[in-house]
N, C-alpha and C positions, 0 to 999 in steps of 0.2 A: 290189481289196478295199475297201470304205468301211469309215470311220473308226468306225464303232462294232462289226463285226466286228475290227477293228484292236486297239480299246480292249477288247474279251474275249479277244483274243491276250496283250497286254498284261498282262490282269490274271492270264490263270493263269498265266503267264510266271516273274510276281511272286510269286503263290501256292507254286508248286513252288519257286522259289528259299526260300521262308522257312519250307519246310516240306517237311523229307525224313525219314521216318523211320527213325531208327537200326535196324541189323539186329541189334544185340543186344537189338532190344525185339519180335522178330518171334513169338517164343513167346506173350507180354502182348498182339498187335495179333491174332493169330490166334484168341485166347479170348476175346476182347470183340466180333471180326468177327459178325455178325449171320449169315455166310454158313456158319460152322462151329455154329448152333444147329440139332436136331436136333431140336429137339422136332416132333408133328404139329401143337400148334395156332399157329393164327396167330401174330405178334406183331405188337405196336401199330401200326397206319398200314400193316401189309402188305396189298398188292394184289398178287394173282395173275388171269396172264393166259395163254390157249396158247400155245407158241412156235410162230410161223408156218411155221418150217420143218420141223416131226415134232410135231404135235397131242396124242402120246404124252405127251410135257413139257408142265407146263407151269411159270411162271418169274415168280419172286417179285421185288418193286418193292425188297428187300431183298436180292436175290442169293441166295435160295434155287431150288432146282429139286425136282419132282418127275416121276417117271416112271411110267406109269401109277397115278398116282393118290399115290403114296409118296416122303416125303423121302426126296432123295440122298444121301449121304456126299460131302462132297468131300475130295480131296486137292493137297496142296501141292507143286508141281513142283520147289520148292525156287529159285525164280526169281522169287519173290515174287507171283505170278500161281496161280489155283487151277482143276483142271478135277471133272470126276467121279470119284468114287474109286473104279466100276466100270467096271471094263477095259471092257463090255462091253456100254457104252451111248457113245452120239454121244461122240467127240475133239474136246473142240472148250475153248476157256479158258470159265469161267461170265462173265466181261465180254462175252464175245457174245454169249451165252445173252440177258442181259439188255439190249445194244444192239438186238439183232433184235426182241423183244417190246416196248419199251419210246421207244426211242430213234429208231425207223424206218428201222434199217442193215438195206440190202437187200445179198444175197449176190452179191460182184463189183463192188460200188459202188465200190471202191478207198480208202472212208472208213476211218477208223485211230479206234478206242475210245480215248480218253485219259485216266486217273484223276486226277483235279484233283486230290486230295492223294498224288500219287504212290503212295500206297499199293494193292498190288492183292488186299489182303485184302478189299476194302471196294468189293464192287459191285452196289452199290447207286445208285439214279437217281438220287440226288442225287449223286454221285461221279463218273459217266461223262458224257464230253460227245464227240458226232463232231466229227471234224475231220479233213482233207483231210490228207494227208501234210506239204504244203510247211508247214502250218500246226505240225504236230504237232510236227514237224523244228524251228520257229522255239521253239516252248512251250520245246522241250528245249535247243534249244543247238546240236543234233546232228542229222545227216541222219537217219533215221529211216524204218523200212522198208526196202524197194527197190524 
């Protein structure tokens, strides 16, 4: 690994230790998340782009989704992480909605989505970074994945 992939380990290392969001604030983080606005028009600086894997979606630079043509609903797993709040569209977390379109995680890469502010209300590009398991594992502390 060189020293300045080292030094971005490092920093969000740093970042998550000095920034965990309390779960009694998860009501307040989930009303401010950009990901639970419903409205149809845009919002400020959003970029939509198709998701490469079902052209059906496509997937906003703010962690929005649309399905043919229509904002999602999303819902809360209760795990801090959100997917689509219809049973009966793609299973899948909106973090990889938006790594796949955005981030250039291909399906089987073994790459692991990481929310720099630990928060998984919040995904949006500026929020997600890939990283390789053993990396992911080091951010946290903890093994990570399997």
């Amino acid at each position: 690994m060189n020293f300045e992939r080292q030094g971005l380990l490092d920093d969000l290392k740093r970042q998550l230790n000095e920034y965990v969001p309390p779960f009694e604030e998860l009501d307040k983080r989930r009303s401010v998340s950009p990901s639970f606005n419903y409205d149809e028009q845009d919002l400020e600086n959003e970029i939509w782009k198709p998701f490469p894997l079902d052209t059906k979606y496509t997937v906003s630079s703010l962690g929005r989704i649309k399905y043919e043509g229509k904002i999602q609903k999303q819902k809360d797993e209760k795990i801090q992480y959100v997917t689509l709040a219809d049973d009966n569209l793609r299973k899948d977390y909106v973090y990889n909605f938006v790594a796949y379109t955005f981030l250039g995680k291909i399906e089987g890469d073994g790459k692991h989505v990481h929310h720099i502010t630990n928060d998984g209300y919040y995904n949006t590009t500026d929020n997600l970074i890939l990283l390789t398991q053993d990396e992911h594992s080091y951010v946290h502390g903890f093994k990570v994945g399997g």
